[in-house]
C-alpha positions in Angstrom: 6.9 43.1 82.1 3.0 42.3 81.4 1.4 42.9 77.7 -1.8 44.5 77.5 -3.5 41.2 77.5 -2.6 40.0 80.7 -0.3 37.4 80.0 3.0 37.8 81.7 6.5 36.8 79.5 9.0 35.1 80.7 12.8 36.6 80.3 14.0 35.7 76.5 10.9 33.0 75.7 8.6 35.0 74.2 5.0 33.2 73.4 6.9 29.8 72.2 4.9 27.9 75.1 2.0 29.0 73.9 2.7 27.5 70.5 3.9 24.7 72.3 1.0 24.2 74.1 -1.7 24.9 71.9 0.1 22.1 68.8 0.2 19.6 71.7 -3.3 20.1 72.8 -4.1 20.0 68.8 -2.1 16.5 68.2 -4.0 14.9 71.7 -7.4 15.9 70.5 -6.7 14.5 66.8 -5.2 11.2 68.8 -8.6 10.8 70.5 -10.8 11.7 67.7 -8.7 8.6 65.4 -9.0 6.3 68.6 -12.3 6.7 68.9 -12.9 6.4 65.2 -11.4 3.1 65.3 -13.0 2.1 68.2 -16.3 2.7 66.3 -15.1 1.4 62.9 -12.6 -1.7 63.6 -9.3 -1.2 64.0 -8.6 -2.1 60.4 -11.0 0.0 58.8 -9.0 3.2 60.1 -5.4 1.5 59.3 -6.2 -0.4 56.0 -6.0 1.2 52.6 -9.1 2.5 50.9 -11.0 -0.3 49.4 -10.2 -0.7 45.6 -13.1 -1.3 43.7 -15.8 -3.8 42.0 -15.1 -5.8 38.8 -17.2 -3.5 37.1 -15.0 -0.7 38.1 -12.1 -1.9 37.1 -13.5 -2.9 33.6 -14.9 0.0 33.2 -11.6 2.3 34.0 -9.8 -0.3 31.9 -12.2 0.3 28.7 -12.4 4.2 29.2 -8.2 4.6 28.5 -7.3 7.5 27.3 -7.0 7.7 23.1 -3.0 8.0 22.1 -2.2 10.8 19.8 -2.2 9.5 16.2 1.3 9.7 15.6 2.0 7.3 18.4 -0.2 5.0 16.9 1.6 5.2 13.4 4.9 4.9 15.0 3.5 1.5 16.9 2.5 0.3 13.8 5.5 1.0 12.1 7.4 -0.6 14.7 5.8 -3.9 14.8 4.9 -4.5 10.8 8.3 -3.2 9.0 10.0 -6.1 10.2 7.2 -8.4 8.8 6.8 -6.3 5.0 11.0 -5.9 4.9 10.9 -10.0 4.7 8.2 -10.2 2.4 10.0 -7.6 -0.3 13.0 -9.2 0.3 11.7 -12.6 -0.8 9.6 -11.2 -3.5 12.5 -9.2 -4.8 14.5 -12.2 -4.6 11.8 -14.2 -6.5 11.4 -11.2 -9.3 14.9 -11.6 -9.9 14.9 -15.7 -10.4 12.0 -15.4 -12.5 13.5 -12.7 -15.1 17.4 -14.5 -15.1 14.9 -17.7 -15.9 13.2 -15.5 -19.0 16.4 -14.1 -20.1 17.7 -17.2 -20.3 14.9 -18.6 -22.3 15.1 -15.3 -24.6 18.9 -15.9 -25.1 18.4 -19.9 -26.3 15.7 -18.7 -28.5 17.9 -15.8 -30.6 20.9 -18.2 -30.7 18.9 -20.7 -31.9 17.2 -18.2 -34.3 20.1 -17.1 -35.7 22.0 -20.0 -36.4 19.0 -21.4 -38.1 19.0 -18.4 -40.3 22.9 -18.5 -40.7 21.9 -22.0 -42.9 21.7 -22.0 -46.9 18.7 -24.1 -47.0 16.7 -22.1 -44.7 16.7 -24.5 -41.9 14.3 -26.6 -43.7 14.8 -30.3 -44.2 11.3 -31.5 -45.4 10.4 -34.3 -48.2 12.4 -32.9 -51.2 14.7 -30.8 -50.0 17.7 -33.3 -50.0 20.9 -32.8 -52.3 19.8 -36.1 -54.3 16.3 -34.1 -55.8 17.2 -33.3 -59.2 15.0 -30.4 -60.5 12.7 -31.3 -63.4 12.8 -34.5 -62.7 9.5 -36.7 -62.4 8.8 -38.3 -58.9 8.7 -41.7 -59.4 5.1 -43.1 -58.3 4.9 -46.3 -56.8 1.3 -47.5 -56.9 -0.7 -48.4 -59.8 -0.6 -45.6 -61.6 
């Protein structure tokens, strides 16, 4: 059987040579097209990886990074500084507490001590002529010449 376009089929193969044909004639001229490439280039130009880039480049990519959402940034902080202000509390908590046990102790001496001074008859005094031997009315014997 022949097509309208002249080409005559083959019993049951359809136009699969063709295709055939045609993809390896496509993969041979790419084959010489990359030899001669490399030919004109250096091998290694065609086979090495694509050159990376100057310093300037590089620094350049590195200072341009993209910004991190703000809550990221919180979250970072959070991460690396609560261990460092948790310590601090806890000491100056710790250090709060010593210093008001310390006052309260002090406040406790001083109203014990205020009120057994007041729990005296005398009034706590025991100046010059306040002793039991002071008679009242009694003339204080003067020593000097007078």
């Amino acid at each position: 059987m022949t097509e309208n376009d002249g080409r005559s089929q083959e019993s049951g193969r359809g136009e699969a040579p063709d295709l055939i044909d045609d993809a390896l004639k496509l993969v041979d001229s790419l084959q010489r097209k990359l030899v001669t490439a490399g030919v004109r280039r250096g091998v290694s130009a065609v086979t090495s990886a694509p050159r990376k880039g100057d310093v300037w480049e590089e620094a350049i990519r590195l200072e341009t990074k993209p910004e991190r959402p703000a809550v990221e940034e919180l979250f970072d902080i959070v991460r690396t500084s609560a261990p460092e202000v948790a310590g601090h509390l806890g000491r100056a908590g710790l250090a709060l507490a010593g210093a008001l046990g310390r006052t309260w102790d002090v406040v406790e001496r001083s109203l014990e001590q205020t009120a057994s001074d007041a729990g005296r008859p005398d009034g706590g005094g025991s100046g010059a002529g306040a002793g039991p031997d002071r008679q009242e009315g009694a003339k204080p014997q003067v020593t000097s010449g007078e």
